[in-house]
Structure formats: structure tokens, C-alpha cells
C-alpha positions, 0 to 999 in steps of 0.5 A: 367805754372802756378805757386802757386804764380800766383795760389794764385793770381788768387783768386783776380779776384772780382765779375765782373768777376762772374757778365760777367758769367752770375751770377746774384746774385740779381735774386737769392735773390728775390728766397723765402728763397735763403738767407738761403739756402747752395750757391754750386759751382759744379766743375767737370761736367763730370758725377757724377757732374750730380748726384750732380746737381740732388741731391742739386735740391731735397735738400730744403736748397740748391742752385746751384749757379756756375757751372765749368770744363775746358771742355768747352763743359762740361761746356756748356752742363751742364750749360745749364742742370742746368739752366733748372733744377733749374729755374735759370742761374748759373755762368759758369766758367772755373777756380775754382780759381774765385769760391774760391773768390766769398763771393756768393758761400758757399760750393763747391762739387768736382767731378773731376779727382782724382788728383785735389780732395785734392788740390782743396779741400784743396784751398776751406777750405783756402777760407772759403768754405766748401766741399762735395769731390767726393772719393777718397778723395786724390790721395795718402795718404799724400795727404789724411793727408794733407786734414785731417790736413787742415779740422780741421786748418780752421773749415769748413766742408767736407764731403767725397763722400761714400754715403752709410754712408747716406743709411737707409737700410745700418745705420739700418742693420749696427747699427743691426750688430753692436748691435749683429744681427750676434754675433761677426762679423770678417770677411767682403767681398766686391766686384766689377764687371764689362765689361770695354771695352779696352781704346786701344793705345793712339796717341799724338794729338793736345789738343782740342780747347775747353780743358784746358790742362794746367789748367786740369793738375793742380798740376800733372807732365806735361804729353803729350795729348793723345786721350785716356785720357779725360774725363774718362779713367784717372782713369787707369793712375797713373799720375791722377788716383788711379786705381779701388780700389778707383774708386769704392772699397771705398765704399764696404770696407768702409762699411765693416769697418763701420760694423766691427768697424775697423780703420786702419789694421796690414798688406795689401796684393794684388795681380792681374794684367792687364790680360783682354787687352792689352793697356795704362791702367796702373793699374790692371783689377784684383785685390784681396786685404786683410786688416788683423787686428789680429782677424778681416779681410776684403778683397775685389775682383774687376774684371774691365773686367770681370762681373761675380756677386756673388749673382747675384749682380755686386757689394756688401758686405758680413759680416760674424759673429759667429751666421751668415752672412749679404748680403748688397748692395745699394739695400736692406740685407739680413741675413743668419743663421749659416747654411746659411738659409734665416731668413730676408730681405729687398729690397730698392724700387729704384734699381740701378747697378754698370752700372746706368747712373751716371746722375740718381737721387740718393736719397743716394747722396741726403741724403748726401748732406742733411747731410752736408747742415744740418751741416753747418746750423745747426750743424748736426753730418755728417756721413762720416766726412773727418777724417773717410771717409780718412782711408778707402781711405788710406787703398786702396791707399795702396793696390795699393802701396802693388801690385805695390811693389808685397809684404804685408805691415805691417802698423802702425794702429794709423796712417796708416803709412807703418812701416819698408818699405822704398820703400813703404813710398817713395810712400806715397806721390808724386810728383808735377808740381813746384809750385802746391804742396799743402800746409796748 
């Protein structure tokens, strides 16, 4: 077991290391221009770790220079990726904790099980990196404010995954909402569908050869291996995952609150179950949550299993207003008098769906990395900064606790916080391996 004086240890390691892995730090700077670019560290290569690679290779002003899983076919797999698209051989590296070291690595991207993203993050800010974190931000509220709290101790940037705040078509019809396009908007819709097919009963088997289970584990209670954990279905484990509110609702319900103009609601309601299979998934399949704030309202309806759409898209928003409604999704809006007639619309030319290969270019998710490049040169305002990115994650971290616990919450809404709840606090943060709690 490793322990966080061992953790911090770790980090002495030098660039010798760095150079046996293959990174050649003085290739990269004969590059034209490398000495002024962002250095990123991709950790985590397991899918969304492949638009991040994307999106970095599109930005002018960026440079992948390591790569890093526990996995070592992820890992070779995608350094090989990587090397081809980049023209140049990052370092491949296993333990993050030699990217934190490296004076060549500027900023990192996290794309890892949930339960490793504020830790991780936490540890960078430390080290003097700045962050771009897959969402959920944190795998429970504490966590959240944790991350918060260490952004602003140490100064460097992060920047939460919810690439939608970087959609043009998404900041125009929201500024147009905001400025009255609908009259006064109060109630926001967001939903998800999906086919997710059962992840059956897992064995305990032998850890592969090629996986860290020790080092994948990181800061969560030790678990046994199982064949149906890694690398995906985590996310349906409360140990590592959050469920498929924070696995995909984040990013409608913080748009809805972004057009409503909202922070952190009065009361949270859930309600739903796991109805589709029978198996170890340990969350809902079904879910409808409810953030009330007095005279405004958001809600949100995932269907994991089943793939009925709503306006014939799997996943979206509506915002609804006392002069009309707008329809938005990663697509394109459209707006709705009143009386429901079409008045407008716009439609993105690049299509995507809830079911796009996570390798895909996603100019959404270039546009954000572009944003935080461009606050760290330059000191660009970032459009999901991890104080405004973390109460949309906070908000459905509670609905997870409100479904679990089976009753509404009534919230402090300057702070998030569960008020007259005990059991629902005792929630609010969670349990670590001795020796990995986070600490700022």
C-alpha cells in the first residue's frame, strides 16, 4: 500500500526517469515555436483521453509532451497514437506522480476514473501545473470544495470538462436568452438517453498483468478485482464512480443553469432505480431529479438503458421563458413562440450524438483547451472556471445522495451545503485508503 508520505516521496524521482521514457526534451525544442507553447501531460487514455490528444494536436499553442495510464496496453496503444499524430515521441509514463515532478510539463488534462480527478488535480495545483479535469470535477462535494480551495491557494488554472460553455451556437442563444429572447426564462429541461447494455455479475479474478490495481485504486478503499470493472464500467460503482448524473448530466443541467442564471438551488429531489437489468451496477438506470430555487426550477431525466429521445435527440436541453421556449443541444437551437410555433434555428455544421466515438475530433473540447491555453498565456477570462464548473457538479452529486437517502434535501444555496440532515452531510464527503486523503 502506498502511503502519502511515500506519495509525496514519489515526486522526487528527476529527469532521468523522464529521459529512459523516452521524452527527449531537446527534439521538442528544436520544434519552431515549442518554447512558447502550453507543455500537457494527458493522464488517463482510455477514451475521452483520445479527444483530448485530438483537440491539443488542433491547438496552435500547445504541446503534448507526456502521456500516462496504469494500463499498459492504454498506454502503449495510445502513445503510439499520439507519436503519430503529433510527429513527435511523448514520454510514456505509468505514475503521474513523475509527471508532477517534470519542470517540462506545464499543465495536465485528466481523463481518469472519477475517483482520481480531485485528488490528482489537487496534487498538480501542488506541483505548479495547471489543469484542464474531465467532469465530474470531484467524486463528492468535499472533494469538490477541496479543489476549489486549492485553485485559488496555489493560483494556477483548472478548468472543468463541461465543454459546451466553449459552443458558440450554445454562448450566442444563451447570451440571446439572458438579454430576454424568451422574456423571463424559469424553468430549464435536460435529458439523456441511452441502450447501455447490462455489465452482468463479476468474478474475482487475477488482476491482469499489464494493470496497476494498486496504483488505479489510488486514494478509493481497497476493493477486490473484478472482470467487470475496468476500464468503463467503474462508473456504475459508488467506490470509483458517481453514477450517470455526473457521467453525462453535467453538461445539460450546467447549461440549464448557465441560461437560468442560477448557482446552488433551495431543495433536491430524486427519484428512480436500477429497473432495465439485474446485475452489479450499483446506481439508478432511471433517474429524474429536481433543483427548485423559489421562482425558477431545473430537472433533469436520464434513461441509461432505454433510448427513447425527446425531439428526436438523445440528449439536450429545454429552456422555457414567459414569451417562449429554446430547444439547444451540441447541434445547434432552435426558438419557440408561446404557442409552440417555430420562429428560428440554427444547426451546427458538424453532427454529434450521445453515441459518437469518444476518439472523434471535438471542436467543442478544442475550443476549450484553447481557452485555458489562452489564459495561461495570456490571461484569458476561462469559460468554466472550477468555481462555477464545481456547483453544477455539487448540485448532482446531491441528487445522487437525495435518491440514495430516498427524500428531498433542502440546501444552504451560498454554500451547497445539506441543511438539517445529518445523515445527508455524513455523505457529503467519503471515505480513503489511510494515507491518500487529499490535503491542500
Amino acid at each position: 500500500m502506498t502511503t502519502r508520505r511515500e506519495f509525496i516521496k514519489g515526486l522526487a524521482i528527476g529527469s532521468a526517469g523522464l529521459a529512459a521514457a523516452g521524452w527527449d526534451a531537446r527534439s521538442y525544442a528544436r520544434i519552431l515555436g515549442a518554447n512558447e507553447r502550453v507543455h500537457f501531460a494527458i493522464i488517463g487514455l482510455h477514451g475521452r483521453g483520445y479527444a483530448h490528444l485530438d483537440s491539443l494536436r488542433q491547438c496552435g499553442n500547445a504541446l503534448v509532451t507526456h502521456v500516462c495510464d496504469v494500463d499498459r496496453h492504454e498506454l502503449d496503444k495510445f502513445a503510439a497514437a499520439a507519436e503519430k499524430a503529433i510527429g513527435g515521441k511523448p514520454a510514456a509514463v505509468k505514475d503521474f506522480r513523475r509527471i508532477l515532478e517534470s519542470k517540462d510539463v506545464d499543465a495536465i488534462s485528466i481523463a481518469t476514473p472519477e475517483h482520481w480527478h480531485a485528488p490528482m488535480a489537487i496534487a498538480a495545483l501542488q506541483a505548479g501545473k495547471h489543469v484542464y479535469v474531465e467532469k465530474p470535477c470531484s467524486h463528492n462535494p468535499r472533494e469538490g470544495e477541496l479543489l476549489v480551495e486549492a485553485q485559488k491557494k496555489y493560483g494556477k488554472l483548472v478548468q472543468m470538462g463541461n465543454q459546451q460553455r466553449s459552443s458558440a451556437h450554445t454562448i450566442e442563444i444563451v447570451g440571446k436568452i439572458r438579454g430576454g429572447l424568451i422574456g423571463r426564462p424559469y424553468f430549464g429541461k435536460a435529458w439523456y438517453s441511452n441502450t447501455r447494455a447490462s455489465i452482468g455479475v463479476g468474478k474475482a479474478v487475477p488482476v491482469p498483468e499489464y494493470l496497476d490495481w494498486e496504483l488505479w485504486q489510488g486514494p478509493a478503499p481497497r476493493r477486490p478485482y473484478k472482470d467487470n470493472i475496468h476500464p468503463y464500467n467503474w462508473h456504475w460503482f459508488w467506490n470509483w464512480g458517481t453514477g450517470e448524473t455526473l457521467n453525462n448530466g453535467t453538461h445539460e443541467v450546467d447549461v440549464c443553469r448557465w441560461a437560468l442564471g442560477v448557482d446552488y438551488p433551495d431543495t433536491v429531489t430524486a427519484s428512480g432505480g436500477r429497473y432495465h437489468f439485474k446485475d452489479d451496477w450499483e446506481f439508478y438506470d432511471t433517474l429524474v431529479t429536481s433543483f427548485a430555487y423559489g421562482d425558477r426550477m431545473i430537472t433533469w431525466e436520464g434513461m441509461s438503458c432505454q433510448g427513447k429521445q425527446y425531439y428526436g435527440r438523445s440528449r439536450g436541453v429545454t429552456i422555457h421563458g414567459t414569451e417562449g421556449t429554446v430547444l439547444v443541444d451540441r447541434d445547434g437551437y432552435q426558438v419557440f413562440s408561446l404557442d409552440d410555433k417555430l420562429l428560428s434555428e440554427y444547426s451546427a455544421q458538424q453532427k454529434r450524438s450521445t453515441t459518437q466515438d469518444l476518439q472523434s475530433i471535438d471542436d467543442m473540447t478544442t475550443r476549450h483547451f484553447e481557452n485555458l491555453i489562452d489564459g495561461i498565456r495570456t490571461g484569458e477570462r476561462l469559460r468554466s472556471p472550477i468555481e462555477d464548473g464545481n456547483v453544477s457538479v455539487t448540485m448532482l452529486q446531491l441528487s445522487n445522495i437525495a435518491w440514495k437517502l430516498g427524500r428531498a434535501l433542502r440546501l444552504d444555496a451560498r454554500t451547497g451545503r445539506v441543511v438539517g440532515d445529518e445523515a445527508a452531510m455524513g455523505m457529503w464527503g467519503r471515505e480513503y485508503e489511510k494515507g491518500w486523503e487529499p490535503r491542500v
